[in-house]
Residue frames as a rotation matrix with the C-alpha (Angstrom) as fourth column:
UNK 1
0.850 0.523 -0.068 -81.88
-0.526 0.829 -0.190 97.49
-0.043 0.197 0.979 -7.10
UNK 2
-0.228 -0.836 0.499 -79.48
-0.624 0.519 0.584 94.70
-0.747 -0.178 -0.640 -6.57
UNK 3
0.596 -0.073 -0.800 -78.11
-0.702 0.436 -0.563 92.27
0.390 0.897 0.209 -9.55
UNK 4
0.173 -0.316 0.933 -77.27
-0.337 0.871 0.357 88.66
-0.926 -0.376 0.044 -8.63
UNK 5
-0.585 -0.253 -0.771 -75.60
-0.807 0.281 0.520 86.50
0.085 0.926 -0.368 -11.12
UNK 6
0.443 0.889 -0.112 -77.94
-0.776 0.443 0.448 83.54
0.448 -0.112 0.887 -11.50
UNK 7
-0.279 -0.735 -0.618 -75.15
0.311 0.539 -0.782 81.11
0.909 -0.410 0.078 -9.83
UNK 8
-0.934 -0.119 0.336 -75.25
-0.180 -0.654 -0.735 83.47
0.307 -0.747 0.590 -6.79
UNK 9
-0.213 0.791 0.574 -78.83
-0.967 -0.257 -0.005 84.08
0.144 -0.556 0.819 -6.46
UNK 10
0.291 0.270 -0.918 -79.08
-0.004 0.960 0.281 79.88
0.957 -0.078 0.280 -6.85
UNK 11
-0.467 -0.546 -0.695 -76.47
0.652 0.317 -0.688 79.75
0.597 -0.775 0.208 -3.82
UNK 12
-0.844 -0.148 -0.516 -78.06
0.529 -0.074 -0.845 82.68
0.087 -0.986 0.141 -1.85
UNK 13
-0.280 0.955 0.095 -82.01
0.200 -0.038 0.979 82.47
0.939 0.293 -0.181 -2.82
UNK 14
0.110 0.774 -0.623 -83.28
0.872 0.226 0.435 82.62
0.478 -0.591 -0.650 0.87
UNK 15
-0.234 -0.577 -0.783 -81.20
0.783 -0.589 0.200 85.57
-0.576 -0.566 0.590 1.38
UNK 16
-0.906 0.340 0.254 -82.15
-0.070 -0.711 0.700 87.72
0.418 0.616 0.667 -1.93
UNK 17
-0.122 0.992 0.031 -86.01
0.601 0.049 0.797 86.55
0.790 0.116 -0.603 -0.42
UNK 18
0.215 0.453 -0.865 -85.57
0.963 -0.247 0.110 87.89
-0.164 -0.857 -0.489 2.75
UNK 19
-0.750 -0.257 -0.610 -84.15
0.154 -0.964 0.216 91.35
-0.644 0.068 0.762 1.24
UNK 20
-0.652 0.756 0.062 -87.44
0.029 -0.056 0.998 91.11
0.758 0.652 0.015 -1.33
UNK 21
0.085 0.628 -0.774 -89.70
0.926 0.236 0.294 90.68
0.367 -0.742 -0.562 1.94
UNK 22
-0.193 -0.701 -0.687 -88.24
0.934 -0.346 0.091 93.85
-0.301 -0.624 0.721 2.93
UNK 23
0.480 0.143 -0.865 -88.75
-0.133 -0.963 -0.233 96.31
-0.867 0.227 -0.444 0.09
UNK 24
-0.247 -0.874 -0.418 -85.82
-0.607 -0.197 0.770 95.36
-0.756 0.444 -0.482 -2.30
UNK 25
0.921 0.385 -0.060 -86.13
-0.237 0.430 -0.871 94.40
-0.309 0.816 0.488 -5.82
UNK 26
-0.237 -0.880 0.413 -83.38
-0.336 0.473 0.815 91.98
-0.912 0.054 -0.408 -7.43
UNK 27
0.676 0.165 -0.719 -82.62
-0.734 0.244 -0.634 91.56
0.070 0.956 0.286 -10.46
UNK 28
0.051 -0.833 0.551 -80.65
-0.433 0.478 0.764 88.67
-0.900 -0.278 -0.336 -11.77
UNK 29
0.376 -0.488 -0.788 -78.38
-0.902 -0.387 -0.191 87.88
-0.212 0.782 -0.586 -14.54
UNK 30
0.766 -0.264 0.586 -77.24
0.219 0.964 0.148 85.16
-0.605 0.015 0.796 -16.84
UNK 31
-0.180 -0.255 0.950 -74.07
0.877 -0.480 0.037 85.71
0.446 0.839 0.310 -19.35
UNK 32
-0.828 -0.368 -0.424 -74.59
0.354 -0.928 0.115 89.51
-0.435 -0.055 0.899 -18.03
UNK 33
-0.837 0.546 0.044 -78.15
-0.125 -0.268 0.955 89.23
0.533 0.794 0.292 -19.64
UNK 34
-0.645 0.585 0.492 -81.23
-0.688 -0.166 -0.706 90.47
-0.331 -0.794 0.509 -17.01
UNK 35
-0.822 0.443 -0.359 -83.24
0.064 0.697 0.714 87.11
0.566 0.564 -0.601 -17.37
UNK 36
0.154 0.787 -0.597 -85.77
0.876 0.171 0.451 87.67
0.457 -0.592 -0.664 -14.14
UNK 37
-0.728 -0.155 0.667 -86.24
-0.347 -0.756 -0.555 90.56
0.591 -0.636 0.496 -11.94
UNK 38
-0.476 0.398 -0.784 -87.53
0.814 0.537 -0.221 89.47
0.333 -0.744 -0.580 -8.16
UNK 39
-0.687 0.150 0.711 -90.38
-0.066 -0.987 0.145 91.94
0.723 0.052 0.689 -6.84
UNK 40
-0.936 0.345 0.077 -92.16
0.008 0.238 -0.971 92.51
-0.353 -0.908 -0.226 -3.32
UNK 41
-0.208 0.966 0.154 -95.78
0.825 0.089 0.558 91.97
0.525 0.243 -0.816 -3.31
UNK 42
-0.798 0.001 0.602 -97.42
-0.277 -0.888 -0.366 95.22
0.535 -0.459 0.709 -2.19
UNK 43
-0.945 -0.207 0.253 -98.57
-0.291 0.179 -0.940 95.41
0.149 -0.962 -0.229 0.90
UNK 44
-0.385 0.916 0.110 -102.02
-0.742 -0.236 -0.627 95.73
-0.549 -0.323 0.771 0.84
UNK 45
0.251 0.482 -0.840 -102.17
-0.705 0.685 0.182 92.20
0.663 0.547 0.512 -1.33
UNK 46
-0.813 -0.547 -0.199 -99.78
-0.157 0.535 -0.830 90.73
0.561 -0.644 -0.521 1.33
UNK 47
-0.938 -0.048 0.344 -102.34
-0.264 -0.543 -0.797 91.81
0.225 -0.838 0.497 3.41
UNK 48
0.177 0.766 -0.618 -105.46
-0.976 0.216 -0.012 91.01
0.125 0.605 0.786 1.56
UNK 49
-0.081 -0.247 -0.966 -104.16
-0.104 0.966 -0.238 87.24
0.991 0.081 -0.104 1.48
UNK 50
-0.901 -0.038 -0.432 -103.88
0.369 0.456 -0.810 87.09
0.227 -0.889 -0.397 5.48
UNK 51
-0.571 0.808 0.145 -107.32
-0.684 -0.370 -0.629 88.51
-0.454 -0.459 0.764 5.80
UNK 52
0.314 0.650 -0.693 -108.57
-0.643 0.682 0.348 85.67
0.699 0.336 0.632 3.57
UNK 53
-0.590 -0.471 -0.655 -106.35
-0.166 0.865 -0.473 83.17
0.790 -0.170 -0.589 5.30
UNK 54
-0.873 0.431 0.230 -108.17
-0.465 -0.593 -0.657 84.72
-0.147 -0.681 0.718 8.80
UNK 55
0.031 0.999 -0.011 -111.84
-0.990 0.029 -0.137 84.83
-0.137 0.015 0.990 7.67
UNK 56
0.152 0.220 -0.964 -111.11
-0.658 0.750 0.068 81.06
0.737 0.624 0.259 6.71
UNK 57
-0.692 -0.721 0.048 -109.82
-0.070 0.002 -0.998 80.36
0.719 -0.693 -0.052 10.22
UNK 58
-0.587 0.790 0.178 -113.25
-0.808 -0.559 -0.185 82.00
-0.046 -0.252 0.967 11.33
UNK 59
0.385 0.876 -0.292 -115.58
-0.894 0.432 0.119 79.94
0.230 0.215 0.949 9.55
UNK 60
-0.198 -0.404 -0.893 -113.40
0.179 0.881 -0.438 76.37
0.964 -0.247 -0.102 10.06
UNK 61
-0.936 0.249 -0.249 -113.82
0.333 0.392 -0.858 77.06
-0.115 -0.886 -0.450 14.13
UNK 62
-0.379 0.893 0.242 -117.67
-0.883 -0.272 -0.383 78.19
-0.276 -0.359 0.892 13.74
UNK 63
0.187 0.455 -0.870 -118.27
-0.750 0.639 0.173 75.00
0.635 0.620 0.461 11.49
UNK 64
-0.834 -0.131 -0.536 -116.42
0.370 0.588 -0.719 72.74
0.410 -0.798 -0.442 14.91
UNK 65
-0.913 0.294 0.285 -119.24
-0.384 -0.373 -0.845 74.75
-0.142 -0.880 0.453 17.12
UNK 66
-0.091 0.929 -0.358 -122.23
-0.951 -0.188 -0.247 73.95
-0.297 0.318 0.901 14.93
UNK 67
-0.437 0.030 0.899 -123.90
-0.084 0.994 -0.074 71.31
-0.895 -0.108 -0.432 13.85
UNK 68
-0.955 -0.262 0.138 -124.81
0.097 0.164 0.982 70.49
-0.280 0.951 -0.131 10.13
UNK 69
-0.469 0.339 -0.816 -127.45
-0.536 -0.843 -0.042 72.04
-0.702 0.418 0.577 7.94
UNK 70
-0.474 0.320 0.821 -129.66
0.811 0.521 0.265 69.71
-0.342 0.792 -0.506 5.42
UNK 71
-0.962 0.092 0.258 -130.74
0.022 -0.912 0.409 71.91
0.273 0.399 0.875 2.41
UNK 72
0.018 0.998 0.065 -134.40
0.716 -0.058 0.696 71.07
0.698 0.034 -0.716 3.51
UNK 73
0.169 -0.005 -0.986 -133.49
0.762 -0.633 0.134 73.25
-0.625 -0.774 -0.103 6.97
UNK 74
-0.629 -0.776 -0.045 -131.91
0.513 -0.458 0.726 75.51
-0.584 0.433 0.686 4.52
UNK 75
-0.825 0.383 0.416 -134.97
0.164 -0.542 0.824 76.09
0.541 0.748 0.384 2.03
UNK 76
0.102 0.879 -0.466 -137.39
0.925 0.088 0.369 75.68
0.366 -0.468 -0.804 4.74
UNK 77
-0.107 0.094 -0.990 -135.91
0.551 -0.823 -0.138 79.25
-0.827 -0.560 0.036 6.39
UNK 78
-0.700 -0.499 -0.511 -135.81
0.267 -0.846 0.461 80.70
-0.662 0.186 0.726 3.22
UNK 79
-0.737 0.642 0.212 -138.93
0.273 -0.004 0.962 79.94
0.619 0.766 -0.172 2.24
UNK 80
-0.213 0.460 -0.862 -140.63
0.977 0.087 -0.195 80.68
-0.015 -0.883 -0.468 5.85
UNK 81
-0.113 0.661 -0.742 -143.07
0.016 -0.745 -0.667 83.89
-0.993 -0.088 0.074 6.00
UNK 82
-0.916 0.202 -0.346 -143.80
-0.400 -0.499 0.768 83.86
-0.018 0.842 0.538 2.10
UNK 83
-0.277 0.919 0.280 -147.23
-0.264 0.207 -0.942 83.47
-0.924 -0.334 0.185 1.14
């Protein structure tokens, strides 16, 4: 684990992110006194987030293809074969 002073990590923040993007955890110091420690998300939330981002992607170009939905169309199928 790497240890920025908190100067430092101010001056070379996009650089400590792209070694956190990586794998690498950073800590980082004030006075010599660990105030924060930087950690990667694990993968499979990283991942989890671009499958939402995706499935939202999805429905935004089916909702351009289609055409709007009043709730009467709406309760009318879901009320259609009951007796």
């Amino acid at each position: 684990m790497k240890t920025f002073q908190a100067s430092e990590a101010r001056t070379r923040f996009l650089r400590i992110l792209d070694e956190v993007e990586r794998g690498e955890s950073v800590t980082v110091t004030r006075h010599g006194k660990t105030v924060a420690r930087i950690v990667p998300i694990p993968l499979s939330e990283r991942m989890r987030h671009e499958q939402i981002k995706q499935a939202i992607a999805g429905i935004l170009e089916i909702r351009k293809r289609t055409k709007p939905v009043s709730i009467e169309e709406i309760l009318s199928a879901r009320d259609e074969g009951r007796g």
